[in-house]
MIRO-396132 format. One line per 3 residues: their letters; for each residue x, y, z of N, C-alpha, C, CB. Coordinates in steps of 0.05 Angstrom, whole numbers. Glycine has a CB too. Layout:
BEGIN
a) X:Y:Z:X:Y:Z:X:Y:Z:X:Y:Z  ...
***
This chain:
BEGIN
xxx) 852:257:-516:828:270:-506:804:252:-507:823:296:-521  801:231:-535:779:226:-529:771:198:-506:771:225:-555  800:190:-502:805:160:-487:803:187:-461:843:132:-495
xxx) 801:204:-451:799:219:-427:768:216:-424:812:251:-429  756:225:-439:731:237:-445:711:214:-438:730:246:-477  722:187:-457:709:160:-453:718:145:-426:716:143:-479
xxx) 737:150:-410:742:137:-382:725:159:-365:779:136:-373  723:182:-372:697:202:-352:670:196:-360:698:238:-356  666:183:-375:640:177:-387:631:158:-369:641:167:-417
xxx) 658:133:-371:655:105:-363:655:113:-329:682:81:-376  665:132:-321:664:131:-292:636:144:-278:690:147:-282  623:161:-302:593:177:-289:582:150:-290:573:207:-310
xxx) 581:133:-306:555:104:-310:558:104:-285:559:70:-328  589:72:-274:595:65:-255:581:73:-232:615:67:-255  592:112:-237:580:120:-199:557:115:-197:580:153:-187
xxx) 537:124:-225:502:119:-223:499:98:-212:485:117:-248  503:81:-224:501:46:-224:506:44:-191:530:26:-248  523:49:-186:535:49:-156:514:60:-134:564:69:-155
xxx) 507:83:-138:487:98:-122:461:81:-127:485:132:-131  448:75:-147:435:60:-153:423:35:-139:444:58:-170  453:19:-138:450:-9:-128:444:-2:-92:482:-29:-136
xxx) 460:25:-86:459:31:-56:424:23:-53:470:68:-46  407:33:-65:376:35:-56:369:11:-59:358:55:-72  346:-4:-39:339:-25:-38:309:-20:-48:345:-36:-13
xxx) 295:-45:-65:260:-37:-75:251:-53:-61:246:-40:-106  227:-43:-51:207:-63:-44:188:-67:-63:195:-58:-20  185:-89:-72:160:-79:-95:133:-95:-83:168:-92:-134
xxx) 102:-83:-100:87:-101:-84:74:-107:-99:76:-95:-63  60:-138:-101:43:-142:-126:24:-148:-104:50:-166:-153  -7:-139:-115:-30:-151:-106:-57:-149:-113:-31:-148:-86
xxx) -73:-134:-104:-99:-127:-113:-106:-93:-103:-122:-151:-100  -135:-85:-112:-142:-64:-106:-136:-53:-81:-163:-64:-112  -135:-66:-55:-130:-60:-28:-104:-43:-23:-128:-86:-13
xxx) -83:-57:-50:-48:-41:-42:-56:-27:-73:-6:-70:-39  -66:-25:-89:-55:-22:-115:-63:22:-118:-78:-53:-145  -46:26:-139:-41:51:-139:-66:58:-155:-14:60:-150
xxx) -79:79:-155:-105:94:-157:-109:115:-169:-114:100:-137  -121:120:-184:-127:146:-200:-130:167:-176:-156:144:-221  -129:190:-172:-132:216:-162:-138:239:-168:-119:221:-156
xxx) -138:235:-199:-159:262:-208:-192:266:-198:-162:259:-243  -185:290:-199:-217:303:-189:-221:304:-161:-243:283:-198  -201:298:-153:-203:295:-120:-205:277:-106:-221:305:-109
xxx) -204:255:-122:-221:228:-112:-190:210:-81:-228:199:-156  -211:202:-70:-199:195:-41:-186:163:-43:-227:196:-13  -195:148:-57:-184:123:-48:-155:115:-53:-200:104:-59
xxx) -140:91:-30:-117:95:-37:-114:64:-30:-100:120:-26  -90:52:-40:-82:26:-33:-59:37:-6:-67:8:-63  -60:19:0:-44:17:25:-12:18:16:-51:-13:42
xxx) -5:8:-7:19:3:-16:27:32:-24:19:-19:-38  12:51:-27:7:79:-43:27:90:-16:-34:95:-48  21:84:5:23:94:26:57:89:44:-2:84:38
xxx) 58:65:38:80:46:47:112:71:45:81:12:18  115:87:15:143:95:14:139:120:39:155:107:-22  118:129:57:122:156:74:130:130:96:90:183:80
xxx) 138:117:102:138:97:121:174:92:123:118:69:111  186:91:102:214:79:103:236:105:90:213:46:81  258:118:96:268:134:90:281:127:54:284:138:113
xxx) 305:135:48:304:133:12:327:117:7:307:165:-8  329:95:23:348:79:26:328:60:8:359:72:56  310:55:19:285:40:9:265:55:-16:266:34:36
xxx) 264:39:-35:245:49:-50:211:27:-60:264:57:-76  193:42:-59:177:24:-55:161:19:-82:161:30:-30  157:5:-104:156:6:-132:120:-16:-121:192:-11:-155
xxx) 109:-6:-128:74:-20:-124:66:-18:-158:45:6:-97  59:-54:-163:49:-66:-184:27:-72:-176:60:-83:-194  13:-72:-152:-14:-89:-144:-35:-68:-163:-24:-91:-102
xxx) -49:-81:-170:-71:-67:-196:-103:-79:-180:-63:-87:-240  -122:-55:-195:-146:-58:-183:-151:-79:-193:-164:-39:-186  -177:-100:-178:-182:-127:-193:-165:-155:-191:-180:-120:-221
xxx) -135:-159:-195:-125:-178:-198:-127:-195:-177:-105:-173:-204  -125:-228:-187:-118:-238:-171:-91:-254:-179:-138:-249:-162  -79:-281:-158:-52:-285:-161:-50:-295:-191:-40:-307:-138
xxx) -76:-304:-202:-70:-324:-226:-71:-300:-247:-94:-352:-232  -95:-283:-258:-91:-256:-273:-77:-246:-268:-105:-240:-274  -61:-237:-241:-35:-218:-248:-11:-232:-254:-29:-199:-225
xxx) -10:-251:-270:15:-273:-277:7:-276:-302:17:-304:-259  -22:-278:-304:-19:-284:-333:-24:-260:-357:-41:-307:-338  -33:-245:-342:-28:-221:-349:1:-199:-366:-34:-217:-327
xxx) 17:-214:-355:53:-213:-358:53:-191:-338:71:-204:-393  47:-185:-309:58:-168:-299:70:-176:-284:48:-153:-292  81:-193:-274:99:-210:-260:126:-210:-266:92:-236:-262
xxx) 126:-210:-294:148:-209:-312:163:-183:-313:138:-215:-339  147:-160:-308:156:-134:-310:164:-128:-284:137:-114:-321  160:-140:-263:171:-134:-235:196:-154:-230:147:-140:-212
xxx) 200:-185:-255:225:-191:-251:244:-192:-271:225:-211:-242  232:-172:-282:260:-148:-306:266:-125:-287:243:-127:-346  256:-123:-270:265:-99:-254:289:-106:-232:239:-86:-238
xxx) 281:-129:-218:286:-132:-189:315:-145:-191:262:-152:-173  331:-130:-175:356:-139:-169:363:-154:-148:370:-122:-167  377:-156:-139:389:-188:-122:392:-164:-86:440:-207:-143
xxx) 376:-174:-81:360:-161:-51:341:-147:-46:371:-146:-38  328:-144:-66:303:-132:-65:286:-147:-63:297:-118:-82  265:-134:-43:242:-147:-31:212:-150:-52:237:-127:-3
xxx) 206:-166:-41:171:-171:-70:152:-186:-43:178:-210:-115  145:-160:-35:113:-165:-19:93:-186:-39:94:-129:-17  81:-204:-39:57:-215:-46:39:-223:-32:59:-231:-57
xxx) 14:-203:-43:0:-204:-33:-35:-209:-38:9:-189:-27  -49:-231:-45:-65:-235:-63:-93:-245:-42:-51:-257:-86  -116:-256:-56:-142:-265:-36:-162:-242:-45:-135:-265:2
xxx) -166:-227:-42:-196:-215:-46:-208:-221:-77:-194:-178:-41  -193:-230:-90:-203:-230:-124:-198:-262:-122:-179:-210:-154  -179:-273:-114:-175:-312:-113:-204:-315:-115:-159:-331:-79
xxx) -227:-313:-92:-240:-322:-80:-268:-319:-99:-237:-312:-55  -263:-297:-124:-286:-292:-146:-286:-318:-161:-280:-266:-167  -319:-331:-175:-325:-342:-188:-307:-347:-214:-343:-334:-189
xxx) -296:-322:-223:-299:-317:-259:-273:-338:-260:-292:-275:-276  -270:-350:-281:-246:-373:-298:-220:-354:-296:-254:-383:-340  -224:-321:-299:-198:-317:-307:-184:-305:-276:-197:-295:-335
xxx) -201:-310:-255:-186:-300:-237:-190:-323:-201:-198:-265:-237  -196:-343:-203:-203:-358:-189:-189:-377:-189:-222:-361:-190  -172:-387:-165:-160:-406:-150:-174:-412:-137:-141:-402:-138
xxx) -163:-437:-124:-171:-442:-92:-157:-455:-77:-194:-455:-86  -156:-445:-49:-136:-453:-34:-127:-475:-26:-136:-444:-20  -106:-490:-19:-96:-515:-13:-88:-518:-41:-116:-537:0
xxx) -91:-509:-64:-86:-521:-88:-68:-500:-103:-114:-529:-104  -93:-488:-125:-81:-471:-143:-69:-446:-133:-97:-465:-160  -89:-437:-110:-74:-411:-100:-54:-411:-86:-85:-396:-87
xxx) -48:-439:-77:-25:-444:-60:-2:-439:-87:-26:-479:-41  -3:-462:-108:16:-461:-119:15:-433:-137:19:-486:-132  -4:-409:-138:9:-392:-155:29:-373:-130:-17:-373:-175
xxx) 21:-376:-107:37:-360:-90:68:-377:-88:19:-356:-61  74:-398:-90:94:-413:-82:112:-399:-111:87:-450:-78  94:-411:-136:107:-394:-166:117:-365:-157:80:-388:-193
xxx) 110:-352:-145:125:-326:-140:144:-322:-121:110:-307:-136  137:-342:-95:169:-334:-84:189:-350:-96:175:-339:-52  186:-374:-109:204:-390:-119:214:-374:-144:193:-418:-124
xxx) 203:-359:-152:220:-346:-179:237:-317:-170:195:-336:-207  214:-304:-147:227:-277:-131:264:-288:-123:203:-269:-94  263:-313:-117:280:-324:-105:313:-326:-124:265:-349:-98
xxx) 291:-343:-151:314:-347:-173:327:-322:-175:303:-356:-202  316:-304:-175:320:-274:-180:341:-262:-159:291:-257:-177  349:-267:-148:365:-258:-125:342:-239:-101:395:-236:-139
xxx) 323:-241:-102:304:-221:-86:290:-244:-64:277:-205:-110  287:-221:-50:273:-235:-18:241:-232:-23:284:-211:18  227:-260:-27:191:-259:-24:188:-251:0:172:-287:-26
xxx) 162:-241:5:144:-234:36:124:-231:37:148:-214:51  112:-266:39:78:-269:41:62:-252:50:70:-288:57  43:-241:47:18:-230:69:-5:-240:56:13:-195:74
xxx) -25:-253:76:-59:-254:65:-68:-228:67:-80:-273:84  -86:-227:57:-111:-215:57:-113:-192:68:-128:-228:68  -126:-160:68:-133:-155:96:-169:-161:89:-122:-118:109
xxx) -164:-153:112:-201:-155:129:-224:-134:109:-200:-135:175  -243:-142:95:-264:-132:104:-275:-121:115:-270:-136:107  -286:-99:120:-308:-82:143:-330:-99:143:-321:-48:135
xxx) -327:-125:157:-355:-138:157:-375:-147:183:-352:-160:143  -382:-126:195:-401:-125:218:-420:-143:221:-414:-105:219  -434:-155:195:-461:-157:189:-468:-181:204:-469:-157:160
xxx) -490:-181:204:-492:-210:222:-485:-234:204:-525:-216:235  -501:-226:187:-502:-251:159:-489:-229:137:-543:-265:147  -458:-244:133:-449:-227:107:-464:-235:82:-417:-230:101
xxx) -457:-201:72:-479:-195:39:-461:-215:22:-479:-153:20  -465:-225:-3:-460:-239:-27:-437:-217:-37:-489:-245:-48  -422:-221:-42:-393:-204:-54:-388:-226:-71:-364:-196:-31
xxx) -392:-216:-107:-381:-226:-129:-364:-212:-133:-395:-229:-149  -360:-184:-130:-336:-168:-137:-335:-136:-133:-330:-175:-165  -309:-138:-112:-309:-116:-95:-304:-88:-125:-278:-121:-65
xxx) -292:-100:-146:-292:-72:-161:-324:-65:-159:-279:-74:-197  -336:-71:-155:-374:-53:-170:-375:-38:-146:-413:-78:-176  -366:-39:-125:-376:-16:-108:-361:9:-119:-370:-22:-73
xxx) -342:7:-132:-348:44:-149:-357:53:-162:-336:59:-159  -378:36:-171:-399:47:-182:-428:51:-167:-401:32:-203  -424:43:-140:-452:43:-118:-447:79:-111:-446:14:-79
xxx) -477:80:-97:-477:109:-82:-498:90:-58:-494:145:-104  -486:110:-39:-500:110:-5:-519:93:-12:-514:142:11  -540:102:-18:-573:98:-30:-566:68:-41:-585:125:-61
xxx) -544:61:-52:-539:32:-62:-530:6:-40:-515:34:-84  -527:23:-19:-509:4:-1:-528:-19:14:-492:23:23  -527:-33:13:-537:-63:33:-543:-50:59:-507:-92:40
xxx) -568:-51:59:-579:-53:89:-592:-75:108:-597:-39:89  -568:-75:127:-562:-108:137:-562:-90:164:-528:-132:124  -557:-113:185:-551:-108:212:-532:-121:222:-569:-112:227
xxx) -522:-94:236:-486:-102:242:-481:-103:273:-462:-74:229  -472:-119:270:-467:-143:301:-434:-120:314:-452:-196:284  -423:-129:335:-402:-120:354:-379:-128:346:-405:-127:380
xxx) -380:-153:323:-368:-166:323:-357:-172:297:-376:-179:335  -327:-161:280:-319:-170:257:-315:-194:246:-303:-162:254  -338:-210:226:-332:-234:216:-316:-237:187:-356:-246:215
xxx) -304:-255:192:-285:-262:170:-293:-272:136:-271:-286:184  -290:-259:117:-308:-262:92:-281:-280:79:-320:-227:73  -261:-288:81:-234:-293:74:-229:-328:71:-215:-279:98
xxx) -248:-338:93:-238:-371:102:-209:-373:102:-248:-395:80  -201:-394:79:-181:-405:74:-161:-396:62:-185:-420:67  -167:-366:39:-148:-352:27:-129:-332:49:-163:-336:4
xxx) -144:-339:86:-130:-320:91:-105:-340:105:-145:-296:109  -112:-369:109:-96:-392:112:-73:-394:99:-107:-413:105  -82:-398:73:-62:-408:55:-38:-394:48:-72:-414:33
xxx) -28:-370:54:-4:-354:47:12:-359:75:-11:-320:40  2:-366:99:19:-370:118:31:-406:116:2:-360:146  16:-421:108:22:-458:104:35:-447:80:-10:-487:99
xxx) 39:-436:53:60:-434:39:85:-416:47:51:-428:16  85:-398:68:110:-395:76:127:-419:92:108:-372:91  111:-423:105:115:-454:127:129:-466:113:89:-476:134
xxx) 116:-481:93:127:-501:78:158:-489:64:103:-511:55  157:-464:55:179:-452:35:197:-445:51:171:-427:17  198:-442:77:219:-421:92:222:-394:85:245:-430:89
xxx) 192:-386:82:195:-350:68:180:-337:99:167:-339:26  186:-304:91:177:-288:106:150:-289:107:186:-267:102  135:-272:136:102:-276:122:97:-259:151:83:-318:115
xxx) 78:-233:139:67:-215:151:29:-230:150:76:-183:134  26:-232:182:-5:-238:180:-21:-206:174:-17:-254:212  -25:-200:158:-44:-178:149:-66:-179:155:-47:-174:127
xxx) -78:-200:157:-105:-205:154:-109:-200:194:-112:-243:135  -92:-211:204:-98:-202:237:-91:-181:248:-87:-216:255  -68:-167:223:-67:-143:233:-88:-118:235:-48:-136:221
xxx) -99:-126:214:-121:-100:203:-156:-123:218:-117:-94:148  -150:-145:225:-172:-151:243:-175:-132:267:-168:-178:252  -142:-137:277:-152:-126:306:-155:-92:297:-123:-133:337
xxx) -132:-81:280:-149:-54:278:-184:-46:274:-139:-43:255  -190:-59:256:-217:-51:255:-237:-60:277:-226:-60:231  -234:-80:285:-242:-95:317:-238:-75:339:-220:-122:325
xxx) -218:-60:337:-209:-46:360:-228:-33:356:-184:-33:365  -235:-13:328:-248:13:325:-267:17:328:-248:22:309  -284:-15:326:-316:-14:328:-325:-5:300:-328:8:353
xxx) -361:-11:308:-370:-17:275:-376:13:266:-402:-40:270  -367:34:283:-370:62:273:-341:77:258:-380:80:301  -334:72:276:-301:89:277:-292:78:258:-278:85:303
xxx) -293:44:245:-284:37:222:-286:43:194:-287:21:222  -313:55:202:-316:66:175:-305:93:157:-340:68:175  -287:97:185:-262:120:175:-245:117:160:-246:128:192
xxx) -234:87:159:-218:76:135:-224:75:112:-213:56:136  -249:74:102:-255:63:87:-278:91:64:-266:36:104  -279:82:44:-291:93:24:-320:105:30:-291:74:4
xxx) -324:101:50:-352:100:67:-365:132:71:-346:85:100  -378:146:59:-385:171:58:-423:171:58:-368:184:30  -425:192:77:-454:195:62:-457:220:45:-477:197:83
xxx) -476:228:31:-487:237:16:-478:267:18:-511:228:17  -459:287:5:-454:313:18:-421:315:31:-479:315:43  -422:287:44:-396:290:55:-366:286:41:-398:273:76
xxx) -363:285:17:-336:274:13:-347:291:-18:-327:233:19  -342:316:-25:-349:323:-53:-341:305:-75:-339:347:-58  -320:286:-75:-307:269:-100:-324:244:-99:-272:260:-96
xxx) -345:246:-81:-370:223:-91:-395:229:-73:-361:187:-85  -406:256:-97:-426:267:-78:-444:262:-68:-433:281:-81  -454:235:-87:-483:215:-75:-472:195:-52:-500:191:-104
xxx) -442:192:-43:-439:194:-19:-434:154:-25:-469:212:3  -418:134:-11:-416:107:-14:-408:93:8:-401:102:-33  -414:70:-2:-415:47:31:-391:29:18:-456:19:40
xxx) -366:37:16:-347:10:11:-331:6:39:-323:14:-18  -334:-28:43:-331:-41:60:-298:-48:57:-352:-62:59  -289:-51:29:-262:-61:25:-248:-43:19:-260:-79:7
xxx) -248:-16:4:-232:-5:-8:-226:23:16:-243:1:-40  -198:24:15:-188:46:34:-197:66:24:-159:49:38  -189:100:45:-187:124:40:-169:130:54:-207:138:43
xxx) -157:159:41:-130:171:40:-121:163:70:-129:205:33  -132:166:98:-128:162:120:-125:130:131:-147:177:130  -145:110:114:-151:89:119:-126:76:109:-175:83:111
xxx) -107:85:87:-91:68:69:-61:79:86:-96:77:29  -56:100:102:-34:114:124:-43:100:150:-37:153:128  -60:93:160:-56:77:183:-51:47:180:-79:80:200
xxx) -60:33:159:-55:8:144:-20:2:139:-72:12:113  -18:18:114:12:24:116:31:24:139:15:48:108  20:42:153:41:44:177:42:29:191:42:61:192
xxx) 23:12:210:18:-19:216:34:-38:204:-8:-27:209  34:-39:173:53:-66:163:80:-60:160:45:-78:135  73:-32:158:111:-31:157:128:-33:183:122:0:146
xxx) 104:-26:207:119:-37:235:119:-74:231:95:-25:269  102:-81:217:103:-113:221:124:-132:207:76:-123:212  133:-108:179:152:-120:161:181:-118:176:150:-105:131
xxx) 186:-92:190:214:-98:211:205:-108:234:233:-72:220  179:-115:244:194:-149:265:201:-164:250:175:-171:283  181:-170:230:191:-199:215:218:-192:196:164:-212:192
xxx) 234:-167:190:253:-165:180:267:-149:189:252:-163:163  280:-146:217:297:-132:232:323:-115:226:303:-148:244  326:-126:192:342:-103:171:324:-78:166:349:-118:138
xxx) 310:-76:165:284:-58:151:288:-36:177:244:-78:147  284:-41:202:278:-30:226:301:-2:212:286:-52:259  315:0:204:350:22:203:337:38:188:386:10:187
xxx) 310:33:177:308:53:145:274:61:158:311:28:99  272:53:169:241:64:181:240:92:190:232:48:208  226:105:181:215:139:183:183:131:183:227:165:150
xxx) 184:154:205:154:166:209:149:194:212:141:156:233  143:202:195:150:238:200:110:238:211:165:266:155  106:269:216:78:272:223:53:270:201:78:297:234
xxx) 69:292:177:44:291:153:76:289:132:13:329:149  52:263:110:71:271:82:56:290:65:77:243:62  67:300:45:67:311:24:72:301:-6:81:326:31
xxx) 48:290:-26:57:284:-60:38:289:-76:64:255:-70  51:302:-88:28:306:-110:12:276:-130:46:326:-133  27:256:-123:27:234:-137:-2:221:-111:66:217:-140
xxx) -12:225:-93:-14:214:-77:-14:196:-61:-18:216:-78  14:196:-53:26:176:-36:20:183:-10:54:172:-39  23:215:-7:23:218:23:-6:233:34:51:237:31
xxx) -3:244:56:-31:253:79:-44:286:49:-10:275:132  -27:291:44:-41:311:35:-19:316:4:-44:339:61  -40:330:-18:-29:335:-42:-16:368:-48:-51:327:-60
xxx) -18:379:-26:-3:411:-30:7:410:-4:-25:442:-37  29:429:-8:36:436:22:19:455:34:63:447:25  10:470:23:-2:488:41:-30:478:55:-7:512:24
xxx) -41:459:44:-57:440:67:-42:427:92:-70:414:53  -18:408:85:7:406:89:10:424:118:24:416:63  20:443:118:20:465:129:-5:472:150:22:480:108
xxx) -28:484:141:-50:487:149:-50:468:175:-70:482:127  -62:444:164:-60:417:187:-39:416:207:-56:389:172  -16:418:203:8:429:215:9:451:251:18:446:188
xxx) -9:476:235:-12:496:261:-32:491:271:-14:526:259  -55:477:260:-72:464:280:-64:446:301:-90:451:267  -49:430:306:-33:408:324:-22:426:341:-9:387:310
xxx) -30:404:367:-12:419:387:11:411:398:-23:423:407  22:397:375:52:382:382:73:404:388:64:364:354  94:398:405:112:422:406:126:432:371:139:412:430
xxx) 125:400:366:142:399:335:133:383:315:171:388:336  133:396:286:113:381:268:142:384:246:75:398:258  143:348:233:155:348:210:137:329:186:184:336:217
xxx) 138:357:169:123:348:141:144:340:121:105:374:128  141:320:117:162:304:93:151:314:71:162:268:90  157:322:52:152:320:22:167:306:-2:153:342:16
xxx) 152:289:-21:157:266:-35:171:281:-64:128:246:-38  191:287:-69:199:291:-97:189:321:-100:185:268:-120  200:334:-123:192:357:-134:196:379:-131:175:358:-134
xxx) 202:410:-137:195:429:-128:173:446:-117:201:435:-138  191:462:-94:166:466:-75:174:500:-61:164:436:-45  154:501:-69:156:533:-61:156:542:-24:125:547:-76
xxx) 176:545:-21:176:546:12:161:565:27:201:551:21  140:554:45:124:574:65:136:589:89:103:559:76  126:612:83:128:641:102:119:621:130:100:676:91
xxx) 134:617:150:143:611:172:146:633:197:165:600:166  137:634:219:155:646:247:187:647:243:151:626:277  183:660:260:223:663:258:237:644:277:238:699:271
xxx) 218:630:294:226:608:315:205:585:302:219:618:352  205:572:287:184:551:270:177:523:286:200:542:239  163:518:285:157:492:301:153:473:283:135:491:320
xxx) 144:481:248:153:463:234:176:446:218:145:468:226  173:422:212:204:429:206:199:411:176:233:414:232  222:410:150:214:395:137:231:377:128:204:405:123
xxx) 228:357:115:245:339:107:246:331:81:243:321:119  265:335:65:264:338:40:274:307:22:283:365:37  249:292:10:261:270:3:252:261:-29:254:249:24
xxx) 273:242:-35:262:231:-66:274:258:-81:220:225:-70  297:273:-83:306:292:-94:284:321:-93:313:280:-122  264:319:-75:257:343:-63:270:370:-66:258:338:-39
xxx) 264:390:-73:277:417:-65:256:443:-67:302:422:-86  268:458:-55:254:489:-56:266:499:-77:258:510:-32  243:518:-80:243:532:-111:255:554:-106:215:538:-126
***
């Protein structure tokens, strides 16, 4: 009995282990732009990477290390580098993605390109590599920077501590200029050189915000006045940091850009209409907003994904036009 007991034991690991290895991670190291975000109190901002797992079905799992602040050299020396390659198994993907912090003054977070920032990015696909895992460069994204003459940016963390009333009053031109130079260079000449993957980010989210004009862009972004966004009621002007909407059109953009440039990826790609997490990953944190937003649309058919958890299922028509999709071990209650 007990050599029965211990071969059923040994066979539940195995299957785990097995189902396990089936799921592929994408993980992403970078800075405040992808990195995961507090959400208490209501508060709106989100990294783009937050956003990334409503993008790919659960074949793919998307594990985001990018932290507010870092750049390539602090988030290495930091040891968080280390904790993403105790994780990563032999095909899993490691987005890197660094530049808005490189480009700060301070000793503990400043490279510069052609040199140090080249080689801390090369240090990570060359070890992603040792690791059995696939690197995938991206620079930068863009700035909201209209201005004719860009403002002095020592460091994009202090705008959460600005209100409206704090924001730079400058004059903004038709035309998005580049605050980035050479950090947005240097991740594409180190794929070059390495033979790695490499999503231009930095042109992707150019031409988005370019497209949108210097009004409409400020939909992405943290950008509120005074009244309008209750989770920062004196209202703020951030130029760099996403909102819940700004960090779902971002997302969804690179994850179309990561299956051109990785034509495996394309098989696991989902786009449902609205997600659902309480964690906030997705468009909304209850279903019943979820929902709400839902019968407003005049789509013939609306599918709301929901991310993990129990969920209390909504009173529906008897002919529904919603539909849902239940993922990350999802279920009704």
């Amino acid at each position: 009995m007990k050599k029965i007991l211990t071969a059923l034991i040994t066979l539940l690991l195995l299957t785990s282990a097995t189902d396990s290895d089936k799921v592929t991670t994408i993980f992403v190291i970078g800075d405040s732009t992808a990195a995961q975000k507090d959400i208490s109190g209501g508060k709106q901002e989100r990294g783009w990477a937050m956003a990334l797992a409503c993008y790919f079905d659960d074949n793919i799992r998307v594990d985001n290390h990018a932290v507010n602040g870092r750049s390539s050299l602090s988030f290495f020396n930091e040891g968080r580098w280390q904790k993403v390659l105790d994780r990563m198994k032999p095909g899993d993907y490691v987005i890197i993605q660094f530049g808005h912090n490189d480009e700060k003054p301070k000793a503990d977070r400043h490279t510069d390109p052609g040199s140090t920032f080249d080689y801390m990015l090369a240090r990570y696909v060359r070890e992603t590599r040792e690791h059995g895992g696939i690197p995938v460069l991206m620079n930068c994204v863009v700035r909201r920077n209209f201005f004719v003459n860009a403002p002095d940016n020592d460091d994009d963390e202090k705008l959460r501590t600005t209100t409206f009333k704090d924001g730079v009053r400058m004059i903004e031109g038709d035309t998005l200029i580049d605050t980035h130079g050479l950090y947005r260079v240097a991740p594409r000449d180190v794929a070059q050189r390495m033979n790695c993957h490499f999503v231009d980010a930095n042109q992707i989210t150019h031409d988005l915000e370019q497209g949108l004009g210097t009004e409409a862009s400020k939909k992405l972004h943290m950008w509120f006045k005074p009244g309008e966004e209750p989770s920062v009621p004196e209202g703020r002007q951030d130029n760099t940091h996403y909102n819940v909407y700004g960090a779902h059109v971002v997302a969804r953009l690179l994850a179309d850009a990561l299956c051109r440039e990785i034509p495996l990826l394309s098989k696991y790609r989902l786009d449902a209409d609205i997600a659902v997490d309480p964690n906030g990953r997705g468009d909304y944190l209850s279903l019943d907003e979820a929902v709400a937003k839902a019968q407003q649309t005049a789509k013939p058919e609306v599918v709301i994904q929901l991310l993990g958890g129990k969920w209390q299922q909504p009173r529906l028509p008897k002919k529904p036009r919603i539909k849902f999709l239940l993922r990350e071990g999802a279920e009704w209650e």
